[in-house]
DOMARFI-942701 format. One record per residue (C-alpha): x negated, z negated, y negated. Coordinates in steps of 0.5 Angstrom, whole numbers, plus 500, padded with zeros to 3 digits. Example, Ala and Ser with C-alpha at 12.3 -4.5 7.8 and 13.67 -1.06 7.14 Angstrom:
// DOMARFI-942701
475484509/473486502/
This chain:
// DOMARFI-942701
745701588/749701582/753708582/753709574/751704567/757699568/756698575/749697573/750692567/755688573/750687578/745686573/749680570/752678576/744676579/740674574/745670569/744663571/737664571/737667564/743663561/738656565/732659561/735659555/738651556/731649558/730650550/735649547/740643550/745646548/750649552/754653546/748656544/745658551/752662552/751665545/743667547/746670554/751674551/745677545/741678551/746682555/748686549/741687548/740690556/747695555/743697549/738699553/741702559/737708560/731704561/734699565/736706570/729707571/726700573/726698580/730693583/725688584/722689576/729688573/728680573/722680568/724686564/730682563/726675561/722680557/728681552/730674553/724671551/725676544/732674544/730667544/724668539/728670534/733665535/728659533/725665527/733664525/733657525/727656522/729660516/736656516/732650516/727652510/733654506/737648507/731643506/730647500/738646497/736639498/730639494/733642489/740638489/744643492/746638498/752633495/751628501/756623500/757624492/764628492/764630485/756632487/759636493/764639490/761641483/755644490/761648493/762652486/756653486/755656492/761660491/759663485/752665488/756668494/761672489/755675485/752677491/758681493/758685486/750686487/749695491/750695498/741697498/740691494/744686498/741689504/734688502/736681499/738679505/732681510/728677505/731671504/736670511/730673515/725670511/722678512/716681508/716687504/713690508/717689514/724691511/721697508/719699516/725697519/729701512/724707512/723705505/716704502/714697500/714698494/721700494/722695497/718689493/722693486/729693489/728685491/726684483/733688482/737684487/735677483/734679476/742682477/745676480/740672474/744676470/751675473/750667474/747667466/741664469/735664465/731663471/
């Protein structure tokens, strides 16, 4: 038995990453991906190595597939949102495709966007991206924030009447 946390965390890593990193190819088929799903998990388990301490040997296996199927869980959450948000740019024509000039013009879009996101205050950007990147509700940011959700619901507004005005969108 391990004598302190790294020992710990080793023999954790040591027994069970194979069977992790294969249970996370399984899904994915991609081996890129499996490695970067396997390094979450194990940032997630020393994180969390006072639970690990107390649970018995022969209990660790599924408390550690308990955090992999999250890891995992939020991974395809992520990707659905990327999916959403790059199906939405298309629609809207903000994929250039093979038309350079298309591409290029989509690129200083995007660029604008990104800059105008920089100058938005750290609590607006922070909200804006929880609801947009991690397709979160208000209610949701408000609870991992500590905020009310009306809080939350007012500063989204801000967040995009602000960059409506530093794009000089009338949308």
């Amino acid at each position: 038995m391990a004598r302190n946390d790294s020992e710990l965390f080793d023999e954790a890593y040591r027994e069970h990453r194979l069977s992790i990193r294969a249970f996370f190819f399984s899904h994915t088929q991609n081996d890129d991906v499996a490695n970067d799903l396997v390094q979450e998990t194990y940032l997630q388990v020393w994180r969390h190595m006072k639970t690990l301490r107390h649970i018995p040997v022969e209990r660790r296996k599924f408390w550690l597939f308990a955090i992999a199927k999250n890891i995992l869980a939020d991974y395809y959450r992520r990707r659905s949102v990327r999916d959403r948000h790059e199906t939405r740019m298309l629609e809207f024509g903000l994929a250039g495709g093979s038309n350079p000039a298309v591409t290029i013009e989509n690129g200083e879009t995007l660029d604008a966007i990104d800059q105008a996101i920089k100058w938005l205050p750290e609590n607006l950007r922070e909200v804006l991206a929880l609801h947009t990147m991690a397709d979160m509700s208000s209610a949701e940011i408000g609870e991992v924030l500590g905020r009310p959700a009306g809080t939350i619901r007012y500063q989204i507004s801000q967040a995009r009447k602000m960059l409506n005005e530093l794009l000089g969108s009338s949308e």
